[in-house]
Every structure is written in structure tokens, then in C-alpha cells.
C-alpha positions, 0 to 999 in steps of 0.5 A: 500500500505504501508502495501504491501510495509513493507512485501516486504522489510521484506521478502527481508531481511530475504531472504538475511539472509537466502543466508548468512547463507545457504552460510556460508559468513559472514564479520569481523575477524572472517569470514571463508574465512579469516582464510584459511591458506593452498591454495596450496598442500604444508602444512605451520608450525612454529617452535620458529622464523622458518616458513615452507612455501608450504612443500611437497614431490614428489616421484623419480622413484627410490622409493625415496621422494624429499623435496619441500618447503621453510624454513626462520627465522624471528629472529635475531639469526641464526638457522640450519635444522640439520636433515629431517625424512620423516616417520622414514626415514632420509633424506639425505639432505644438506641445508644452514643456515637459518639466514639473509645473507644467506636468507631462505633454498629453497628446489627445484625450480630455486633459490634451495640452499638446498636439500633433499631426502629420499631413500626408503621411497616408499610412494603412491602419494597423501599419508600424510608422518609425517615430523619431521624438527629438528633444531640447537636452535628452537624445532623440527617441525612436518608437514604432507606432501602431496606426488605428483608425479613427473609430471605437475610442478614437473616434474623436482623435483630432477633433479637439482643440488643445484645452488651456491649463 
């Protein structure tokens, strides 16, 4: 009985073994699930002390692009996005300082105090556009941005006008 008993409690364990290795779960800080850093269609970079969060573009009914996202800087000294290429086309954009008083850059949404858009660009939804972010102090940021069209929650992108602080 014993012996009975032993194979069970083997044949248990090697059968959870073999569930965490077919499923690919694994705990630590090593596990996958842990280290997923994109959970929206928006891509995430950093650039010295500016982070872009949740960037991407939503196509205009005029052949144009609108920036979505959101840029801030951890640091102490004040910063600036000078220019915004969507690939190769420069944006027309006006944006806010990005240091502490003024809080992060906004592109879109109900609290936008920044905009872009880039005439022309005539991407398809659901293309990657190389995005290339220059700044007044940090190095120039490259993202590849996801294109959605201008429906579900972006149906208003591009509509608004920048909201004064």
C-alpha cells in the first residue's frame, strides 16, 4: 500500500511539472508574465529622464496621422519635444514643456495640452510608422507606432482643440 501510495504522489508531481512547463508559468523575477511591458496598442520608450507612455497614431480622413500618447520627465531639469517625424514626415505639432509645473505633454484625450499631426503621411491602419521624438537636452527617441483608425475610442482623435491649463 505504501508502495501504491509513493507512485501516486510521484506521478502527481511530475504531472504538475509537466502543466508548468507545457504552460510556460513559472514564479520569481524572472517569470514571463512579469516582464510584459506593452498591454495596450500604444508602444512605451525612454529617452535620458523622458518616458513615452501608450504612443500611437490614428489616421484623419484627410490622409493625415494624429499623435496619441503621453510624454513626462522624471528629472529635475526641464526638457522640450522640439520636433515629431512620423516616417520622414514632420509633424506639425505644438506641445508644452515637459518639466514639473507644467506636468507631462498629453497628446489627445480630455486633459490634451499638446498636439500633433502629420499631413500626408497616408499610412494603412494597423501599419508600424518609425517615430523619431527629438528633444531640447535628452537624445532623440525612436518608437514604432501602431496606426488605428479613427473609430471605437478614437473616434474623436483630432477633433479637439488643445484645452488651456
Amino acid at each position: 500500500m505504501r508502495k501504491k501510495n509513493l507512485k501516486s504522489a510521484i506521478s502527481a508531481l511530475f504531472g504538475a511539472l509537466l502543466i508548468l512547463a507545457l504552460t510556460g508559468c513559472a514564479a520569481g523575477p524572472d517569470a514571463m508574465t512579469r516582464n510584459l511591458r506593452q498591454v495596450t496598442d500604444g508602444v512605451e520608450g525612454m529617452s535620458g529622464s523622458i518616458k513615452a507612455l501608450n504612443v500611437l497614431l490614428v489616421n484623419q480622413e484627410d490622409g493625415s496621422a494624429v499623435l496619441v500618447g503621453t510624454f513626462v520627465n522624471s528629472g529635475e531639469e526641464p526638457d522640450a519635444i522640439t520636433s515629431i517625424t512620423a516616417n520622414g514626415v514632420l509633424g506639425e505639432i505644438s506641445v508644452s514643456t515637459l518639466d514639473e509645473p507644467s506636468g507631462p505633454a498629453i497628446f489627445e484625450g480630455d486633459s490634451k495640452n499638446s498636439s500633433a499631426r502629420f499631413p500626408g503621411l497616408n499610412a494603412r491602419t494597423s501599419d508600424r510608422v518609425e517615430l523619431e521624438v527629438s528633444f531640447a537636452n535628452s537624445g532623440p527617441m525612436k518608437l514604432s507606432a501602431l496606426v488605428r483608425a479613427k473609430a471605437d475610442e478614437f473616434v474623436n482623435v483630432g477633433n479637439l482643440e488643445i484645452m488651456e491649463n
